[in-house]
C-alpha positions in Angstrom: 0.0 0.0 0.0 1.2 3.6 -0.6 1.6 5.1 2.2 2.1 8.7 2.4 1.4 11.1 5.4 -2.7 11.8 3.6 -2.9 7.6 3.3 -1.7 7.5 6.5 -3.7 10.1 8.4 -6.8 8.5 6.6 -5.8 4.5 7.6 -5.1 5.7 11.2 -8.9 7.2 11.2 -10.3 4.3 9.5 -8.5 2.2 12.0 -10.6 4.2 14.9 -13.5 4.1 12.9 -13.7 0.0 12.6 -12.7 -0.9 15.8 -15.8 1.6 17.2 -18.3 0.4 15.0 -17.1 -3.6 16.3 -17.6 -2.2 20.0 -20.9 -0.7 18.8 -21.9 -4.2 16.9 -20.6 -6.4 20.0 -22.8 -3.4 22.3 -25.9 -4.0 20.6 -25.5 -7.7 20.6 -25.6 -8.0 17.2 -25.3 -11.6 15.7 -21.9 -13.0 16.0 -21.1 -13.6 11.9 -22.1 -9.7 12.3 -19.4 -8.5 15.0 -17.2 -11.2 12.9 -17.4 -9.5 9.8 -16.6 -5.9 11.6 -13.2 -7.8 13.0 -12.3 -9.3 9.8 -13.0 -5.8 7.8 -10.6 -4.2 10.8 -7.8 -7.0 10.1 -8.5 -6.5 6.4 -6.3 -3.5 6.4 -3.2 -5.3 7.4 -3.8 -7.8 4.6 -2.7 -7.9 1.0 -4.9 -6.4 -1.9 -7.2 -9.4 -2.3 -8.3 -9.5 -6.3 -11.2 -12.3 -5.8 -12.1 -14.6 -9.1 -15.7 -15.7 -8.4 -18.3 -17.0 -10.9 -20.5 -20.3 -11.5 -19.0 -23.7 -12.3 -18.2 -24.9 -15.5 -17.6 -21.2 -16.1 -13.6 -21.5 -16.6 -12.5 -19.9 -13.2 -9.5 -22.2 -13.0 -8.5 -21.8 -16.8 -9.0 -18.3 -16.5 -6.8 -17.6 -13.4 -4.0 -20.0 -15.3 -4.4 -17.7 -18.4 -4.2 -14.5 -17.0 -1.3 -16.1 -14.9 0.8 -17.7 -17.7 1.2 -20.4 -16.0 -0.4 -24.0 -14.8 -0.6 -22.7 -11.5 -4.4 -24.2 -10.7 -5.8 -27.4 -11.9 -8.2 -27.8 -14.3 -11.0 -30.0 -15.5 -15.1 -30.3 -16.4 -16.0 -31.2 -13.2 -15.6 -29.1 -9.7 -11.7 -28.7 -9.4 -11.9 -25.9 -6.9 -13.4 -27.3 -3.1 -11.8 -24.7 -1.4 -10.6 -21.3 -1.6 -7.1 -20.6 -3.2 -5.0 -17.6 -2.1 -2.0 -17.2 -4.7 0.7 -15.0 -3.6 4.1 -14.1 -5.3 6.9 -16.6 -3.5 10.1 -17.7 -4.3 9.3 -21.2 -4.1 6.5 -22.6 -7.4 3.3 -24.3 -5.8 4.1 -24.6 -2.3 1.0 -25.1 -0.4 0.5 -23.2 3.2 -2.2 -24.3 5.3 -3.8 -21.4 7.3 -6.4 -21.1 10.2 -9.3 -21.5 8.0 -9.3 -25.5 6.4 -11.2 -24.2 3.9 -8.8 -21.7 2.6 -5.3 -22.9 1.3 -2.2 -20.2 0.0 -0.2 -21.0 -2.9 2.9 -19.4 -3.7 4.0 -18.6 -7.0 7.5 -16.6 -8.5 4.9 -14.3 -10.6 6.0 -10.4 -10.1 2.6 -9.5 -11.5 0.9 -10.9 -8.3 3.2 -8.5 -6.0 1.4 -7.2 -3.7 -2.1 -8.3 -4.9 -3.3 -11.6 -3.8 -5.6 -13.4 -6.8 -8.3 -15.5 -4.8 -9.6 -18.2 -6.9 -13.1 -19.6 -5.2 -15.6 -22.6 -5.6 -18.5 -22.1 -7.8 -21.1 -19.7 -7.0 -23.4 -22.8 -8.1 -21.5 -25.7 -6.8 -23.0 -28.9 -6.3 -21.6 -29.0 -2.6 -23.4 -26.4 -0.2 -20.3 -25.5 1.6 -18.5 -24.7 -1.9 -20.7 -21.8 -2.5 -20.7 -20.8 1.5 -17.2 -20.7 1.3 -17.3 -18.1 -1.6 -20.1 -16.0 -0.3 -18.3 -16.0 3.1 -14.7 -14.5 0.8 -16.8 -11.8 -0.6 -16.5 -9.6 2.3 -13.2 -9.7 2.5 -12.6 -8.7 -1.4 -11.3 -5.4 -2.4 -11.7 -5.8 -6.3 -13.8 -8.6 -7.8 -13.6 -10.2 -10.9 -16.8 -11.6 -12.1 -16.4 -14.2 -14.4 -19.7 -15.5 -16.6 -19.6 -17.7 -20.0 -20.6 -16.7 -23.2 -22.7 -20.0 -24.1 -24.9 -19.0 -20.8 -24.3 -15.5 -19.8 -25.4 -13.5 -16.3 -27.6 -16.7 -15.0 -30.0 -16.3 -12.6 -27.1 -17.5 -9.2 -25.0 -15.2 -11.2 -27.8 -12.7 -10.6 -28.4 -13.5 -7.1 -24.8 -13.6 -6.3 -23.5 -10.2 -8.0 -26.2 -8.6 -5.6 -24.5 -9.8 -2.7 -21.4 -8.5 -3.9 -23.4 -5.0 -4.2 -24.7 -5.2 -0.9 -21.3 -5.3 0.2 -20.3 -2.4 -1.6 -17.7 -4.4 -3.9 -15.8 -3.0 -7.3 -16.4 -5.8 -9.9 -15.4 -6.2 -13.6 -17.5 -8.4 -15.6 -15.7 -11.1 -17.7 -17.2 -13.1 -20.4 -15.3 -16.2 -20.9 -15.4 -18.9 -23.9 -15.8 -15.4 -26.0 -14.7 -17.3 -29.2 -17.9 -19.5 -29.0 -19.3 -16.0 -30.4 -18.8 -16.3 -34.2 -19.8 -13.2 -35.4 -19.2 -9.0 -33.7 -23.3 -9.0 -33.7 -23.1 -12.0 -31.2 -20.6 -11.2 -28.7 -21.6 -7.4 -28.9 -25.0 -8.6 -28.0 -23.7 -10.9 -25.2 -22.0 -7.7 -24.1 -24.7 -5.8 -23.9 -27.0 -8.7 -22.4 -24.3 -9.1 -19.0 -24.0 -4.9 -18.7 -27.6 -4.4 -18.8 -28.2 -7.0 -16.4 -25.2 -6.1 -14.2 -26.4 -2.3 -14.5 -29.6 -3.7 -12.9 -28.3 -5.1 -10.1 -25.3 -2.9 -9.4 -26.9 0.5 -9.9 -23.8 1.7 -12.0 -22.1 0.3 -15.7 -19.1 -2.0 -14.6 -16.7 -2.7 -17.2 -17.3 -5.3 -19.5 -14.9 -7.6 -20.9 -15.3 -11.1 -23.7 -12.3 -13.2 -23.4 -10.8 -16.8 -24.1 -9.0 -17.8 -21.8 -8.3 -21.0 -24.2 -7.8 -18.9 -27.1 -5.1 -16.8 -24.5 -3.6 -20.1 -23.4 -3.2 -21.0 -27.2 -1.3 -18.2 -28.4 -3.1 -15.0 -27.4 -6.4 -13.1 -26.7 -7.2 -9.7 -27.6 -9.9 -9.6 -25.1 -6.6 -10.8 -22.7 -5.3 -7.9 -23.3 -7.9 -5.4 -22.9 -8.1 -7.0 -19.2 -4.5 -6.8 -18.7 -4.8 -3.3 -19.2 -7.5 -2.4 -17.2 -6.4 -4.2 -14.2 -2.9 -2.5 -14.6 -5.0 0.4 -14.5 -6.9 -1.1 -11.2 -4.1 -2.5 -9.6 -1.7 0.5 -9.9 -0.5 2.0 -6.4 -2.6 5.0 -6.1 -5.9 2.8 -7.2 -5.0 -0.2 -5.1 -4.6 2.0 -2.0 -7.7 3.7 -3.0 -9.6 0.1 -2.8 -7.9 -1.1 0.1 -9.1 1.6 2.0 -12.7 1.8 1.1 -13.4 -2.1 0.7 -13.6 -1.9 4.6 -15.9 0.8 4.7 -18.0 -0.8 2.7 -18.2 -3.1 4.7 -19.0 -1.5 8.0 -21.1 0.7 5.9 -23.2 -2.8 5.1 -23.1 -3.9 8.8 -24.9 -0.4 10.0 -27.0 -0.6 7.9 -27.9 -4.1 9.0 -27.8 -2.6 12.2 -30.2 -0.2 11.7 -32.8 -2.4 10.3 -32.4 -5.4 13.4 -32.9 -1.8 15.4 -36.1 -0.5 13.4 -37.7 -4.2 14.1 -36.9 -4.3 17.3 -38.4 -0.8 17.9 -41.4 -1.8 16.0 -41.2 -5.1 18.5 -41.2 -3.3 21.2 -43.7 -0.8 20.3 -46.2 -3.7 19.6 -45.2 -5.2 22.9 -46.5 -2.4 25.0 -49.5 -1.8 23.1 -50.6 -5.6 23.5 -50.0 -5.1 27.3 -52.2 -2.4 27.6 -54.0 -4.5 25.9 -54.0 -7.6 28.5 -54.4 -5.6 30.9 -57.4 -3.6 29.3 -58.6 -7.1 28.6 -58.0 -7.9 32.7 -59.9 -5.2 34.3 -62.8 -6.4 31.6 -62.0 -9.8 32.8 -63.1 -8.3 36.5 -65.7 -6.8 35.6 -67.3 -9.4 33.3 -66.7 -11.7 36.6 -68.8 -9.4 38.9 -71.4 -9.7 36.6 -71.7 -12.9 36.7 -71.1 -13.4 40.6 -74.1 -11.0 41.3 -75.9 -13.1 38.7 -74.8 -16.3 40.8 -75.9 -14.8 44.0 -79.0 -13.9 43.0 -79.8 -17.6 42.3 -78.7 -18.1 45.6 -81.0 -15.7 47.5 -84.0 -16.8 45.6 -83.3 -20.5 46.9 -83.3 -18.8 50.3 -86.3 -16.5 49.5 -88.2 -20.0 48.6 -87.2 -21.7 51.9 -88.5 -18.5 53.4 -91.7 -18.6 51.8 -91.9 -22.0 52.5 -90.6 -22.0 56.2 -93.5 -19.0 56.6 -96.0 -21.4 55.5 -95.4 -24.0 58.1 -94.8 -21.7 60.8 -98.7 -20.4 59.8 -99.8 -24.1 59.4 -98.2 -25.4 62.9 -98.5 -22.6 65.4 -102.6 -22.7 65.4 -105.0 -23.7 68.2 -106.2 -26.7 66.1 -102.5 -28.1 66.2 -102.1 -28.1 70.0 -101.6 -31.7 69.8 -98.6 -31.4 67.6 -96.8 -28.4 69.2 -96.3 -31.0 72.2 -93.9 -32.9 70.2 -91.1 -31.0 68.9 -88.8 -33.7 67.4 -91.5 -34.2 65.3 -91.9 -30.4 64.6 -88.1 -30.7 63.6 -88.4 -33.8 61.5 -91.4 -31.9 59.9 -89.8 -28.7 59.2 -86.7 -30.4 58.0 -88.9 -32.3 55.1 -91.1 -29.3 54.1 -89.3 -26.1 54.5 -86.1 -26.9 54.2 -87.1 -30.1 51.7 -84.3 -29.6 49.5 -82.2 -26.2 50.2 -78.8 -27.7 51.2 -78.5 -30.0 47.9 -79.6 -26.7 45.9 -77.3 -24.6 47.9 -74.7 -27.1 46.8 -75.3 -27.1 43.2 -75.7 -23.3 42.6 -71.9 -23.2 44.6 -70.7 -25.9 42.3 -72.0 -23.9 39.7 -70.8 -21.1 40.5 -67.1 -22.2 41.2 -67.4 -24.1 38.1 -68.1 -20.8 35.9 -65.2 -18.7 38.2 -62.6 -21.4 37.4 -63.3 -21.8 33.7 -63.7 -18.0 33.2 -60.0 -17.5 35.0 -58.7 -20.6 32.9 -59.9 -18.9 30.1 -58.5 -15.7 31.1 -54.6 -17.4 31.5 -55.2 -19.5 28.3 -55.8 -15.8 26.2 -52.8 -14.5 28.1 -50.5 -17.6 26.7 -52.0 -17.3 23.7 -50.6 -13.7 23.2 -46.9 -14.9 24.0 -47.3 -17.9 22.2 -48.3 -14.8 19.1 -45.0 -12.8 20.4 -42.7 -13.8 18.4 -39.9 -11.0 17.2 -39.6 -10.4 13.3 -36.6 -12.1 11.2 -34.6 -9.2 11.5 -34.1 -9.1 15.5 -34.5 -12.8 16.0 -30.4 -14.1 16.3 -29.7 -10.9 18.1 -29.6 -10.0 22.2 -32.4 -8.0 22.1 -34.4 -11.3 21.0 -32.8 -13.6 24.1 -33.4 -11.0 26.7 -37.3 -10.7 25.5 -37.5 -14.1 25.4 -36.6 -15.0 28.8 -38.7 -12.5 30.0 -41.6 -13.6 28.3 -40.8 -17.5 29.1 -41.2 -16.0 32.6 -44.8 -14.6 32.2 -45.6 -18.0 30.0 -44.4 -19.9 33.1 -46.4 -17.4 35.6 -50.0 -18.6 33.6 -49.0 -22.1 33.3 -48.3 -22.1 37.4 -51.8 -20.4 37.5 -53.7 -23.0 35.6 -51.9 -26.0 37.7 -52.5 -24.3 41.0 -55.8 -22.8 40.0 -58.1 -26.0 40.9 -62.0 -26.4 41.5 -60.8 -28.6 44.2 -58.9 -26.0 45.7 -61.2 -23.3 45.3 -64.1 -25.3 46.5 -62.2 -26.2 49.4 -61.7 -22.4 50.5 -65.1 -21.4 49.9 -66.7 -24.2 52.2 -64.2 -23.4 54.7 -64.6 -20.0 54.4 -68.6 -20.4 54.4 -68.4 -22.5 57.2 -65.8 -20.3 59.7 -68.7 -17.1 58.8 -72.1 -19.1 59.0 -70.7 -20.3 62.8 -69.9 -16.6 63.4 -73.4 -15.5 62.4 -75.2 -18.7 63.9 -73.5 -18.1 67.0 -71.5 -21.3 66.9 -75.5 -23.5 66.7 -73.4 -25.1 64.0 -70.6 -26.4 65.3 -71.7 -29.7 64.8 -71.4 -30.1 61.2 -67.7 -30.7 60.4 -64.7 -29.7 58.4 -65.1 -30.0 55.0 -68.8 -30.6 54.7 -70.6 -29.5 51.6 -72.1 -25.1 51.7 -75.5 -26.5 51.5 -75.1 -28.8 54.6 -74.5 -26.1 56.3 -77.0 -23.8 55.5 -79.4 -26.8 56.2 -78.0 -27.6 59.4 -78.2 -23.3 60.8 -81.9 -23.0 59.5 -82.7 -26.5 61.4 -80.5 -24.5 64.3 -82.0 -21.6 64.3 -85.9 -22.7 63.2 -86.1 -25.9 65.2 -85.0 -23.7 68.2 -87.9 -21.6 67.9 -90.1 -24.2 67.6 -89.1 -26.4 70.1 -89.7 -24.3 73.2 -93.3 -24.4 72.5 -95.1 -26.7 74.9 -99.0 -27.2 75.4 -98.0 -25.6 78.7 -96.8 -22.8 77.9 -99.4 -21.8 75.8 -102.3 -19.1 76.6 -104.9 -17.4 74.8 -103.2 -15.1 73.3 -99.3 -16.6 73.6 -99.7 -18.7 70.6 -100.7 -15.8 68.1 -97.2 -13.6 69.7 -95.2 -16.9 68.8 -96.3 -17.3 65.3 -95.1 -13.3 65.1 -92.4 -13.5 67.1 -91.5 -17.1 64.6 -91.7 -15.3 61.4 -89.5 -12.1 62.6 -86.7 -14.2 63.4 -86.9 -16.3 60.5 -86.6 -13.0 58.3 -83.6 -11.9 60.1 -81.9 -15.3 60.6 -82.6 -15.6 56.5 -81.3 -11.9 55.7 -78.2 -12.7 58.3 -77.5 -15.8 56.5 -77.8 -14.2 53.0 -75.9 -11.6 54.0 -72.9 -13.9 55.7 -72.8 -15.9 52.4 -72.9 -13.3 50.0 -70.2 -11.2 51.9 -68.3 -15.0 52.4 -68.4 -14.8 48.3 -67.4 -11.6 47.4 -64.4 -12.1 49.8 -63.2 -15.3 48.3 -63.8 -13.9 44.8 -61.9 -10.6 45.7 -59.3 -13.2 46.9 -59.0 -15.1 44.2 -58.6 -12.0 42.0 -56.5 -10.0 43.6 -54.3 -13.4 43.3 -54.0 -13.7 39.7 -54.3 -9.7 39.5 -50.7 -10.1 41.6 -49.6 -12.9 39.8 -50.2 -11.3 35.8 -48.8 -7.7 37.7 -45.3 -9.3 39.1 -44.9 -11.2 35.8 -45.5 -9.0 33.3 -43.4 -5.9 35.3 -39.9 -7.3 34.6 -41.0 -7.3 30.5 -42.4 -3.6 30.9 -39.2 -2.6 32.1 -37.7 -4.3 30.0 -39.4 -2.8 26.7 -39.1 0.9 28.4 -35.3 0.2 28.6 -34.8 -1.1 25.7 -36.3 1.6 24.1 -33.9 4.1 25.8 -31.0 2.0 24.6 -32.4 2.0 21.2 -32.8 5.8 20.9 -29.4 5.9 22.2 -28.1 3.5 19.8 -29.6 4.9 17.0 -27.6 8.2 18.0 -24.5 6.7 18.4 -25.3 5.0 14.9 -25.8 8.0 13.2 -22.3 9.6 14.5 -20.7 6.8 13.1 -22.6 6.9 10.1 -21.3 10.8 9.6 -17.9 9.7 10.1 -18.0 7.1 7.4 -19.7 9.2 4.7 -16.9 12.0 5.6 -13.8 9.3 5.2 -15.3 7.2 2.0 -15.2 10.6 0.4 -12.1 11.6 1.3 -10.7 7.9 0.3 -12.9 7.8 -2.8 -10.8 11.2 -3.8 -7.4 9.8 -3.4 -8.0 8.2 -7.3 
């Protein structure tokens, strides 16, 4: 490379300028091929000028490098010759083959002064039958500084050479277009319309005319090729001091230049991520507080069904207090175990078994309207997936994790969340209340027993009490008549007290049960919140620091592309 002081001053910047763009990559965890490329384009500056041959098999790469070598140098042959990626360098010694890190790449020396200080890269084909041929050559590109683009007359500018020669653009690469096998063209018409077939197509994809060159590099190899000689001159032209410098300089920045913008796009879809993410949690928890809601409704819906089984029992109980405490069933009143037995079979007939089915009921639609609930919210993360563009990068990990957390948060909820469990709370909840209310009449029915057993067993409590303290005794003219009174009063209250202790018994084990999962979605879902907020602060910074760099490298490729 030339170096004077301007070359110098300008490598020493674009030294800075690589290695801060690879701390930015590595920063925002970019994939690791990405940060790989940024270190390669860094070391790039200490290697030779690397004049890369690439083109589809069967398209004379090997022939062509020998021709424009004068000498046997690779081998040659109609099927795949090249498996791996040749580096020829001027040496002393003729075909000694170096090993290097890569077991993929091989270095051949060669005494040819033409190849001083320019390394010739000869690659597999861009359509090789072996899928690591062509990865090898699209993982080379990058590293190029001038590319020669070899096609074939009898099939020019393919569709791989198509897809290929846009890679090479994306990476900002200098290419000349070669057409070998040129004297397969018989007449000027045909290989000026060839010529113009691979520059419009290469104009297309390129955005700019490369040069455009027919050779033979039989014909050469056989005494001489003025398409040969055209070449030779235009890569003296390329491949003079001033020029080489020129390339060796800006290939890197083209690279970098590629990686930002790669950069810029994982960032854009990880903004838009992110912005999606938050609006879909306001979302969830829009849909939550509905989810509340909606459940009220329905537990006023289920209570209601529960005070008009007591409101029947009360209708009913009024009826056989009216139909037992009379003058004309004296003879009754003097047995109150029967009263009991008979107040048990028509007033309270079947209350506790209906009691019991409107709470299974009712648990039954709590449980499957919370399971419900979870399933929608592991629905959305299963949805949550990040685009292709952030998906290999930190950003996508740290998301991730945080949303296997809340994933793992609603799949504890539906194991834990049981109608077992739930049942369980509310009878012993119903029960612990009812023996506050009843004044502990109910202590008799135990642990565990079913709601409506227990509402049974308090209005036989609190009923059969009244009743049983009447005796023919006790009874005068005008007793009897204050009884039945005094009977239905404290059946109203006892009834209101008990609707009143199971309703509030309810509401409490619902509010429970909410605030619960209301807990349990808040303390998941707050680590990912964060999370998105502070990502989006390191994005906006990010895209700051980007554009700086950006700046710088539009200010040094202009200053480098001026040096030609």
């Amino acid at each position: 490379m030339l170096v004077s002081d301007r070359v110098q001053g300008l490598l020493s910047r674009e030294r800075g300028l690589l290695g801060d763009v690879q701390a930015f990559l590595e920063a925002q965890g970019a994939p690791p091929e990405v940060v790989g490329h940024a270190r390669q384009a860094l070391r790039n500056l200490d290697e030779a000028f690397l004049l890369v041959v690439v083109g589809e098999f069967n398209a004379g790469k090997s022939s062509f490098v020998n021709a424009l070598l004068g000498a046997a140098v690779l081998p040659e042959g109609v099927t795949p010759t090249t498996d791996r990626i040749y580096v020829l360098v001027h040496g002393e010694q003729p075909g000694q083959m170096e090993p290097t890190s890569d077991p993929f790449v091989s270095r051949l020396t060669y005494p040819l002064p033409s190849l001083e200080g320019v390394a010739l890269v000869d690659t597999p084909g861009t359509n090789a039958i072996v899928r690591q041929h062509q990865a090898l050559t699209e993982g080379f590109l990058p590293r190029a500084d001038l590319v020669l683009f070899l096609t074939s007359a009898d099939r020019p500018f393919t569709e791989s050479e198509r897809q290929f020669l846009e890679l090479a653009a994306r990476w900002g690469r200098g290419v000349i277009m070669v057409v070998n096998k040129a004297d397969l063209l018989e007449t000027p018409e045909q290989r000026e319309q060839v010529r113009a077939f691979v520059e419009t197509g290469a104009r297309g994809v390129l955005g700019l005319t490369p040069p455009v060159l027919l050779i033979s590099a039989r014909g050469e190899q056989r005494g001489g090729d003025a398409g040969f000689a055209a070449l030779r001159s235009l890569l003296q032209q390329r491949l003079s001091e001033t020029e080489r410098t020129r390339l060796k300089l800006l290939s890197p920045l083209n690279t970098v230049s590629q990686l930002l913008n790669g950069e810029a796009t994982r960032a854009e879809g990880a903004r838009t991520t992110l912005t999606e993410d938050l609006r879909v949690l306001g979302d969830l928890e829009a849909q939550r507080a509905t989810h509340g809601e909606t459940m009220l409704g329905e537990l006023d819906g289920q209570l209601n069904r529960v005070a008009r089984l007591l409101s029947e029992f009360e209708v009913r109980a009024d009826r056989f207090i009216d139909a037992r405490l009379r003058f004309s069933n004296l003879r009754g009143l003097l047995n109150s175990r029967q009263l009991e037995e008979d107040f048990r079979r028509e007033a309270v007939a079947d209350l506790p078994e209906a009691i019991d089915r409107q709470f299974g009921t009712m648990i039954d639609r709590f449980v499957e309207a919370n399971l419900h609930f979870w399933e929608d919210v592991q629905a959305f993360l299963i949805r949550r997936q990040p685009s292709q563009e952030v998906a290999r990068t930190r950003f996508s990990y740290d998301r991730a994790a945080l949303l296997d957390g809340i994933a793992g948060s609603a799949r504890e909820h539906l194991a834990t969340t049981t109608e077992q469990e739930l049942a369980r709370n509310l009878s012993r909840d119903a029960e612990d209340a009812m023996k506050g209310v009843i004044g502990g009449l109910a202590g008799g029915v135990g642990i565990g027993a079913g709601i409506g057993a227990l509402v049974g067993a308090s209005a036989l409590d609190f009923t059969g009490g009244i009743l049983a303290g009447l005796t023919l005794g006790s009874l005068g003219l005008f007793v009897l008549p204050n009884k039945r009174i005094q009977a239905h009063r404290q059946l109203r209250a006892r009834v209101a007290e008990l609707r009143e202790a199971l309703e509030r018994i309810v509401r409490r084990e619902f509010e429970r049960e909410q605030d619960r999962a209301d807990t349990r979605l808040h303390d998941a879902i707050s680590p990912f919140t964060r999370f998105t907020r502070q990502e989006q602060a390191r994005l906006d910074a990010a895209r700051t620091r980007s554009g700086e760099l950006r700046a710088e490298l539009d200010a040094l490729q202009a200053e480098v592309k001026a040096l030609g």
